[in-house]
C-alpha positions, 0 to 999 in steps of 0.5 A: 200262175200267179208266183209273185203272190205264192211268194208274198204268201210266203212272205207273210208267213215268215217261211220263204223257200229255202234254196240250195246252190251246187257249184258257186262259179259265175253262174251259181254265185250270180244266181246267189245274188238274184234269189238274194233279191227276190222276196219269198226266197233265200239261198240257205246253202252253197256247196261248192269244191272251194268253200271260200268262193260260198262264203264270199258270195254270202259275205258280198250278199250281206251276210256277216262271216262269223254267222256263215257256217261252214260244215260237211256234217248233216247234223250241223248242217240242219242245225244251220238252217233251223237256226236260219244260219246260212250254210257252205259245204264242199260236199255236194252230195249232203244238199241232196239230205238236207231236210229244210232245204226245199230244192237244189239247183245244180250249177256246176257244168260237171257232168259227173257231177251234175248227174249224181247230184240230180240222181241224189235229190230225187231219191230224196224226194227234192226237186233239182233244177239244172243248170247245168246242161250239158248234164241233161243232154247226157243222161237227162231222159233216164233223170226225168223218167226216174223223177216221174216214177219217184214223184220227184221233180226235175227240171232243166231251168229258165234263163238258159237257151232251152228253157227260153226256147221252150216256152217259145214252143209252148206258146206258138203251138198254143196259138195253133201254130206249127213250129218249124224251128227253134233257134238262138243267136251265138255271141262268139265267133265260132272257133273249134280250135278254141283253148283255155289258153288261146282265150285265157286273156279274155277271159280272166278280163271278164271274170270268167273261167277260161275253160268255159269261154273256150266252150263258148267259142268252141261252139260247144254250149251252142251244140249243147243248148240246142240238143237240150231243146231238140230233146224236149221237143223232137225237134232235129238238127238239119245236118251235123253241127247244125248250119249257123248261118249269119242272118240279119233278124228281119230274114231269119223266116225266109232263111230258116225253113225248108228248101222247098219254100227257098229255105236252108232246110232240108224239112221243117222242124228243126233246131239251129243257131244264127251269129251276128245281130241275133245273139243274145236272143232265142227264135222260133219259125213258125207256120199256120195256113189258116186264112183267118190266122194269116189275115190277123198277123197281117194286122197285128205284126204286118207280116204275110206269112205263111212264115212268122218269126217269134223273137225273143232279144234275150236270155237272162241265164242265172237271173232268170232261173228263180222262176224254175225254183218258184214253179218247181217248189209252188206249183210242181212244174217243170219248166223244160225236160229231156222227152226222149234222145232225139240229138247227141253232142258227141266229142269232135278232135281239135287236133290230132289225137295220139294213142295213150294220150287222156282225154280232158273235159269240156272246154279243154284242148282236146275236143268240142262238142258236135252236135248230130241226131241221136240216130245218126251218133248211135250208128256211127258209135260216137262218143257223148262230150258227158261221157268223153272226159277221162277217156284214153286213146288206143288208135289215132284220130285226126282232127276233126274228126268225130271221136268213135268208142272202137277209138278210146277206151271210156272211163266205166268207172264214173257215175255218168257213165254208168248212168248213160249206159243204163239209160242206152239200155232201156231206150234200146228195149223201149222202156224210157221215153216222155 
């Protein structure tokens, strides 16, 4: 791909790629840092609901406060980066207008906010790379089919689960391989009942939004990330909230496969997580019969076969995400994107759930994420976590039991929500698919 030198190219010519950050929590601010490193690129905006947070991630990056401009104007705003002035806004939606700004990346885990923001930038013609997740497994095939259509580009980045898994995928199946499963390790104990208060401590000890850790521990972002990689490869969970077993790194090609071969699966090809030593890497099983591939992975790796573990020991999250903008921006890739709706991350209660009662967002006490194929939610009429915030009660749902849309009345103002039925509209007729 030869990046390093496009970006040296870049370099030489005094035009480094201008990129904008939306959302400046720990991942965006820790992305400001890492594109603040590699040469060839420079965070020129941060948008972010509290603009204090983008400038003190400009000024602990270097950049002197008075030179910070700080503007929700479009005129001022291009003025700032003509004049290579860097810029805060708290207007999300003005990254998306910015002409000079060469891409966005959306950081903010809002699925509301995420899908108008992706929405925005490639209507204006601006590659998006996400991460934010939990967006794309909402509403992601709709944006990646309008991104095609628009000659736009978007793209779920590097770093994050999907992204690491996908190339996994892309490599084994480019040595001929079959790919049986794709998979991470979870680093927190799973714990549906999860809150921001019951993991406050924590996670104000680690700088961390409480909501988020409890989306963490919760089992959530596992559900979400794993739908995110089932989406772009067809891949399936075996069974609803998938089976996460604890499995030492040496057995994971003797657990992860079909029952018939004295795995957990019911069929090959499907996406799951393991705790324990495996976290923070991402996996994948794969296959291949041939006597000659057999005969060479005994004498590269010592491995028998037919069964082989891909393994990767870690996900790098934000630090790894300027890869997506480098290819988005040089080369028009993608690094990973929803093909079709092959999983759901539906809303499960943590508790008991009363009529009349609002529901919260991700990470709150109100329900986790589960994840199940898209079949199997659509029959069951589950709720989609993207979709599931702000919606109200009208007949009691006990905990643990999945959230159904003849339960709640859905909030059909919001943009995501609109997005998400247009999106069910034309995968039903056949017109939305890879």
């Amino acid at each position: 791909m030869e990046l390093v030198k496009k970006l040296d190219e870049r370099v030489a010519a005094g035009n480094p790629i201008k990129v904008g950050i939306v959302g400046c929590g720990q991942m965006g601010s820790g992305l400001a840092h890492t594109i603040g490193n590699v040469k060839g690129m420079q965070v020129a905006a941060i948008a972010d609901i509290d603009p204090e947070r983008g400038i003190n991630t400009l000024s602990e990056m270097g950049h002197a406060k008075k030179d910070i401009i700080v503007t929700d104007s479009l005129p001022k705003a291009e003025e700032a980066l003509k004049n290579n002035r860097p810029l805060v806004t708290s207007d999300a939606f003005l990254m998306t207008r910015i002409n000079d700004l060469e891409a966005n990346v959306e950081a903010t885990g809002v699925p509301e906010i995420g899908a108008n923001v992706a929405y925005q930038s490639i209507m204006n013609h601006k590659p998006i790379i996400m991460l934010n997740v939990e967006t794309d497994i909402t509403v992601g095939v709709y944006l990646n089919n309008l991104a095609r259509k628009m000659g736009s580009l978007y793209t779920v980045a590097s770093g994050d689960e999907p992204g690491v898994c996908k190339m996994l995928y892309e490599q084994a199946r480019l040595m001929g391989f079959d790919v049986v499963t794709l998979g991470k390790g979870k680093n927190n104990p799973l714990n549906h009942s999860a809150t921001p208060e019951s993991c406050r401590e924590e996670a104000l000890s680690k700088d961390m939004n409480p909501k988020m850790l409890a989306s963490f521990q919760d089992g959530t972002k596992t559900m979400v990330e794993m739908a995110a990689v089932s989406n772009a490869t067809g891949l399936l969970p075996d069974t609803p909230g998938m089976h996460g077993p604890k499995v030492e790194l040496d057995a994971l090609a003797d657990v992860f496969i079909s029952q018939a071969d004295g795995g957990i699966f019911s069929k090959n090809g499907c996406v799951d997580y393991s705790t324990g030593a495996v976290a923070p890497g991402v996996f994948a099983i794969v296959y291949s019969e041939d006597k000659r591939i057999r005969k060479d992975m005994k004498f590269i790796t010592k491995a028998d076969g037919p069964y082989y573990l891909h393994f990767r020991p870690y996900h790098l999250c934000d630090m790894e995400t300027p890869q997506s903008v480098a290819e988005a921006v040089l080369l028009n890739e993608v690094t990973v994107t929803a093909e079709s709706m092959y999983s759901e991350v539906v809303c499960r209660a943590k508790r008991d759930l009363k009529p009349g009662e609002i529901l919260g967002g991700i990470g709150g006490p109100d329900w986790h994420g589960h994840i199940m194929t898209y079949t199997e939610s659509s029959a069951a009429g589950a709720v989609p976590i993207g979709i599931g915030q702000s919606s109200k009660v009208t007949l009691a749902i006990k905990k643990g039991e999945v959230i159904t849309r003849d339960k709640v009345v859905l909030n059909q103002d919001s943009f995501v929500y609109k997005m998400r039925e247009m999106q069910d509209s034309l995968m039903a007729g056949g017109l939305l698919n890879g």
